[in-house]
N, C-alpha and C positions, 0 to 999 in steps of 0.2 A: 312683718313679712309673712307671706302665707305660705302656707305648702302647693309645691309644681303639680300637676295634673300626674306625672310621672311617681313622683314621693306617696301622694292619695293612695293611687293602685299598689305601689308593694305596699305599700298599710294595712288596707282592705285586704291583701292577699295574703299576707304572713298573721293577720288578725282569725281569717277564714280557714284558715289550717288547724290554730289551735281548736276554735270553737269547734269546725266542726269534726273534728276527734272526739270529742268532748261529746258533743250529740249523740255520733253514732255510737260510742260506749255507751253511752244513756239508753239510747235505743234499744242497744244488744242485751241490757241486761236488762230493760224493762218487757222486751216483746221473746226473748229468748233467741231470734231469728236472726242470723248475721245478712242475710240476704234483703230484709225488711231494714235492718239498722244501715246499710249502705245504700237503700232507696233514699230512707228520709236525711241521710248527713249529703249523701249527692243533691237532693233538690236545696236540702238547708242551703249549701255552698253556693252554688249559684242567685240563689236569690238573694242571699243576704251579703251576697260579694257587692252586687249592684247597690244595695240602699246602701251601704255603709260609705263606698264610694258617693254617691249622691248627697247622701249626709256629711261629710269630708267638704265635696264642692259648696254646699249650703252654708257652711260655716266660713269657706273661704271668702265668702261673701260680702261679711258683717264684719265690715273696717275694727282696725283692733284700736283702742286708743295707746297713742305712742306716750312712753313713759320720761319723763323728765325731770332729769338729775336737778338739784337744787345747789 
């Protein structure tokens, strides 16, 4: 059974939270700049909210084979 169009997005979405925390710390302690660190964790989010999602769909794609009890 695959995952709903609905279950994908809070995936991608609670997935998109950690990471891009994650980033923008990264950011902040590699550029010193908290204003530079919330540029690039804002575009990270958005962008990689989409592919993760698309990626999610992609996979729901590819028939799972069903397992059979013996």
């Amino acid at each position: 059974m695959s995952d709903s169009h609905a279950r994908s997005l809070a995936k991608a979405f609670s997935w998109r939270i950690v990471a891009t925390l994650t980033t923008t710390l990264i950011s902040w302690v590699v550029t010193g700049r908290l204003d530079a660190a919330l540029t690039i964790g804002s575009i990270e989010f958005v962008l990689k909210f989409l592919i993760y999602y698309l990626h999610e769909r992609a996979w729901a794609l590819i028939p799972q084979k069903s397992e059979q009890r013996v």
